[in-house]
C-alpha positions as CSV (number, residue, x, y, z in Angstrom):
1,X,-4.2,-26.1,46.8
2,X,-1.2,-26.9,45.0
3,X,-2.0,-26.6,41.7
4,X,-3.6,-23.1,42.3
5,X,-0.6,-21.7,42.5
6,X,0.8,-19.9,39.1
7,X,3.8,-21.7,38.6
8,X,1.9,-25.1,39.0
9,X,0.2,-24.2,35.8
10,X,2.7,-22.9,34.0
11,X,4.9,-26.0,34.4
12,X,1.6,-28.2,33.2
13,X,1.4,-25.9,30.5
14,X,5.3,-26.5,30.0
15,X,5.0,-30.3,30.0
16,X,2.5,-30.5,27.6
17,X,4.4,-28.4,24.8
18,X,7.5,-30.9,25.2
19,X,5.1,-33.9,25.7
20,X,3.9,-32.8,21.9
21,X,7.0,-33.0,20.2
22,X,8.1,-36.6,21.6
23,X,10.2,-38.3,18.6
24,X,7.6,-40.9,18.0
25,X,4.5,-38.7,17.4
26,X,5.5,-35.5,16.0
27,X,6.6,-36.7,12.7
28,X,3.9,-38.2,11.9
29,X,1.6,-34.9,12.3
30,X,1.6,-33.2,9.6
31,X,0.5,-36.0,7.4
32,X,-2.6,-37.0,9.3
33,X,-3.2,-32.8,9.4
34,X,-3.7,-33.3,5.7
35,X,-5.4,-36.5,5.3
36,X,-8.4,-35.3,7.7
37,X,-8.4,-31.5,6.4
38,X,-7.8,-32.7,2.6
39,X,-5.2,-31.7,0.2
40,X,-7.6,-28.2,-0.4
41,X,-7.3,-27.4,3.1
42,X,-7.1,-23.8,4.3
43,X,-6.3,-21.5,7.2
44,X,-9.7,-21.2,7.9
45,X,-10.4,-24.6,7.7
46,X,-7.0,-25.4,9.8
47,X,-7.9,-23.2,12.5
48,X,-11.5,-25.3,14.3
49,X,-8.9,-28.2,12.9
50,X,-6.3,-27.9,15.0
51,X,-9.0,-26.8,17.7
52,X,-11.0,-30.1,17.5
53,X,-7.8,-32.1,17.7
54,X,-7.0,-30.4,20.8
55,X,-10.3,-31.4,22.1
56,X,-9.3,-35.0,21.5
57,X,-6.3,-34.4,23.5
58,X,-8.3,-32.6,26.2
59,X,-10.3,-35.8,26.5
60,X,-8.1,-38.5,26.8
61,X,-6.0,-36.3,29.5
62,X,-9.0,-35.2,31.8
63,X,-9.6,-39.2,32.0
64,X,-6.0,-39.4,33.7
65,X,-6.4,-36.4,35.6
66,X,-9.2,-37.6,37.2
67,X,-8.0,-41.4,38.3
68,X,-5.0,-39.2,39.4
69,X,-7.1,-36.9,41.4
70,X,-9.2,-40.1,42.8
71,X,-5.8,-41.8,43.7
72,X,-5.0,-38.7,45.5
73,X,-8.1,-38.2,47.3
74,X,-7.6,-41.8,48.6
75,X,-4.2,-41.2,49.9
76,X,-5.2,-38.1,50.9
77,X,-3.9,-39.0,54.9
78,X,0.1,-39.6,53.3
79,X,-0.6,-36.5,51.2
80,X,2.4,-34.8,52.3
81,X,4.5,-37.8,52.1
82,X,3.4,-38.6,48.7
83,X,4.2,-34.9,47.4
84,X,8.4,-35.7,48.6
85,X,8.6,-38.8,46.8
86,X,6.7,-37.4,43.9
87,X,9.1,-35.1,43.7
88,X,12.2,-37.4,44.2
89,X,11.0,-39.6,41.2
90,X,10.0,-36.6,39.2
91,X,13.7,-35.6,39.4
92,X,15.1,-38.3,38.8
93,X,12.7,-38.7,35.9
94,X,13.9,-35.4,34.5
95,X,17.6,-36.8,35.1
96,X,17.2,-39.7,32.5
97,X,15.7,-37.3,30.1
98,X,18.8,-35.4,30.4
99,X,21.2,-37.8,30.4
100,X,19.0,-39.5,26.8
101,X,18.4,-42.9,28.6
102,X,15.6,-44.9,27.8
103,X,13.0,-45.0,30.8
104,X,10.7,-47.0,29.0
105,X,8.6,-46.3,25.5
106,X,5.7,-47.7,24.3
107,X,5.3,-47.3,20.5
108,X,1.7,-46.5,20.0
109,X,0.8,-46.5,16.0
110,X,-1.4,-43.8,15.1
111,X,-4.0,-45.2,12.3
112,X,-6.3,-43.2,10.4
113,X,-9.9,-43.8,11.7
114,X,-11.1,-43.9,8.2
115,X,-13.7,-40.9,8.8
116,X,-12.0,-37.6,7.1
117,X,-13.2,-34.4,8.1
118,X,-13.3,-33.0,11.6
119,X,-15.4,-36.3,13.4
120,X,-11.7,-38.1,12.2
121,X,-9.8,-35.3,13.5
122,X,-10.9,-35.7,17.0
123,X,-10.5,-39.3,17.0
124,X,-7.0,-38.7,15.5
125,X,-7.0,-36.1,18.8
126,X,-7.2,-39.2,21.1
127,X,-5.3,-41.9,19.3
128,X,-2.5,-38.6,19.8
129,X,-2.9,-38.6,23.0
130,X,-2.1,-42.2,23.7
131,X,0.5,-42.4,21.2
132,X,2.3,-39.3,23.7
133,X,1.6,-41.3,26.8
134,X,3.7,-44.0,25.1
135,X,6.6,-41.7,23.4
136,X,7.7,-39.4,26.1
137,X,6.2,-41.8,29.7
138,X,8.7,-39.5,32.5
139,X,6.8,-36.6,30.9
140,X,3.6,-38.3,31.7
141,X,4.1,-40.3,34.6
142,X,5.4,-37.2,36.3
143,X,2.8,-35.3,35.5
144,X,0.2,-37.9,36.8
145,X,2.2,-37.5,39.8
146,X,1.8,-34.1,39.7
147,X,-2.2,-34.6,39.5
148,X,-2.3,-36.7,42.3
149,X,-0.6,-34.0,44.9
150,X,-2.4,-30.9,43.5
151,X,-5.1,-31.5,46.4
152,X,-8.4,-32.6,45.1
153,X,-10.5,-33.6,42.1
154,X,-10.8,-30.5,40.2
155,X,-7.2,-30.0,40.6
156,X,-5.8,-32.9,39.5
157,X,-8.6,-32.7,36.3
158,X,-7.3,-29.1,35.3
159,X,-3.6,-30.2,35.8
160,X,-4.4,-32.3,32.8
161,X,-6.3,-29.8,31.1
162,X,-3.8,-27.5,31.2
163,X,-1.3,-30.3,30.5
164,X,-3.8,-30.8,27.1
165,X,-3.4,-27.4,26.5
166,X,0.2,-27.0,26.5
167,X,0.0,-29.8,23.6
168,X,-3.0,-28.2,22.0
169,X,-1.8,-24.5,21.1
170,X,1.5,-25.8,19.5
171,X,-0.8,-28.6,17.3
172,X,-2.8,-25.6,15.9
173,X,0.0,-23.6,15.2
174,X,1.7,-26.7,13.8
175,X,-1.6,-27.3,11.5
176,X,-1.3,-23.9,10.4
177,X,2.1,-24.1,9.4
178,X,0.8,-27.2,7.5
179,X,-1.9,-26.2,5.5
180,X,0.2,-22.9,4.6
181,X,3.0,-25.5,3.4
182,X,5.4,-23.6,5.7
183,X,7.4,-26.9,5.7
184,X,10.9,-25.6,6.7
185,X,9.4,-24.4,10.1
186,X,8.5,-28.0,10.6
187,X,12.0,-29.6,9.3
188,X,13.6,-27.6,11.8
189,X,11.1,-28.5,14.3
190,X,12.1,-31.9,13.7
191,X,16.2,-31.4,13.8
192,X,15.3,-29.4,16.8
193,X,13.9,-32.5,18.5
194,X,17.1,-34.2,20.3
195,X,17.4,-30.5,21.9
196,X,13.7,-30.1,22.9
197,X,13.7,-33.3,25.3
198,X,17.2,-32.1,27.3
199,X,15.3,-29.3,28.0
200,X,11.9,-31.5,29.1
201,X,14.5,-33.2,31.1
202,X,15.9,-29.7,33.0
203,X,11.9,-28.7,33.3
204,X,11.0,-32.2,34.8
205,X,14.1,-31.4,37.6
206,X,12.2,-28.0,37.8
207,X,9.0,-29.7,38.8
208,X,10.6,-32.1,41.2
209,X,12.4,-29.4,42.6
210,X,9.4,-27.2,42.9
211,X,7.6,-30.0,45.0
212,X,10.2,-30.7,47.4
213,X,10.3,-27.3,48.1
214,X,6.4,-26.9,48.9
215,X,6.5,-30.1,50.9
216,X,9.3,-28.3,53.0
217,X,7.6,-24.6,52.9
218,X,4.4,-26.9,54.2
């Protein structure tokens, strides 16, 4: 299977930390962090925090793994086809990034659920989710692309998982840096921003580059 292999995962894992700082969604963070934990929040409060918020993440993207996955199993006949187109319009995807075109972006506001503590925090998970799908689309697009090829079910979940992931461990250390008031770490997170999607752009060329070459190695 595809998506067994290690560098499948580790370009999931990849996607997901650029897919978190997309220029709609990020900003918005550490505010939300605060309203949900409260203004006496703690590291030890921070830590399930950022945890549950993952979870949220983890949800939505399992959903789209696994319609991915279904897609795949359906078109499982052109499988091979599918994976060199995929990784045509991956690259190409990748190539817009790069160049700072707009592909397409859907503004998805994030609102406060209105339930503070952790219940709100994994809703605020979800609505983060979506608001991702909308702020950095080649990112997601081309990794639903990527869930569809990985060669079954289970693979095309965990591609999301792992996907989730690569979001999740830089929201906790983000919520961390919060609640600690460590707010010069996220300033330059922020200028850094511009820099952080050329670089989703070279890793999107990395993943369509990486397919075409196990459609020809297959």
């Amino acid at each position: 299977m595809l998506f067994l292999e290690p560098p499948s995962v580790l370009l999931a894992f990849a996607a997901g930390v650029f897919a978190l700082f997309s220029p709609c969604a990020f900003p918005l963070l550490p505010g939300y962090i605060m309203y949900y934990l409260g203004s006496d929040a703690t590291i030890k409060k921070a830590l399930p925090g950022g945890t549950i918020c993952t979870l949220g993440l983890i949800t939505v993207f399992s959903i789209f793994g696994f319609i991915g996955a279904v897609i795949g199993s359906l078109a499982y006949p052109i499988i091979s086809l599918l994976i060199l187109v995929s990784g045509i319009m991956i690259i190409i995807f990748g190539v817009v990034m790069l160049a700072g075109l707009k592909f397409f972006s859907l503004t998805i506001p994030i609102r406060a659920s209105g339930r503070k503590g952790f219940v709100g925090i994994y809703l605020y998970g979800v609505a983060y989710g979506f608001a991702t799908f909308g702020c950095s689309a080649p990112i997601f697009f081309s990794i639903l692309l990527f869930s569809i090829v990985s060669g079954g079910i289970l693979s095309g979940i965990m591609t999301f998982v792992i996907y989730a992931l690569g979001m999740g461990i830089p929201l906790i250390i983000t919520t961390v840096l919060v609640v600690t008031a460590k707010e010069i770490v996220h300033d330059k997170l922020i200028k850094a921003m511009p820099y952080l999607e050329k670089i989703g752009g070279v890793l999107l060329i990395v993943i369509g580059i990486y397919l075409l070459y196990y459609y020809y190695k297959t």
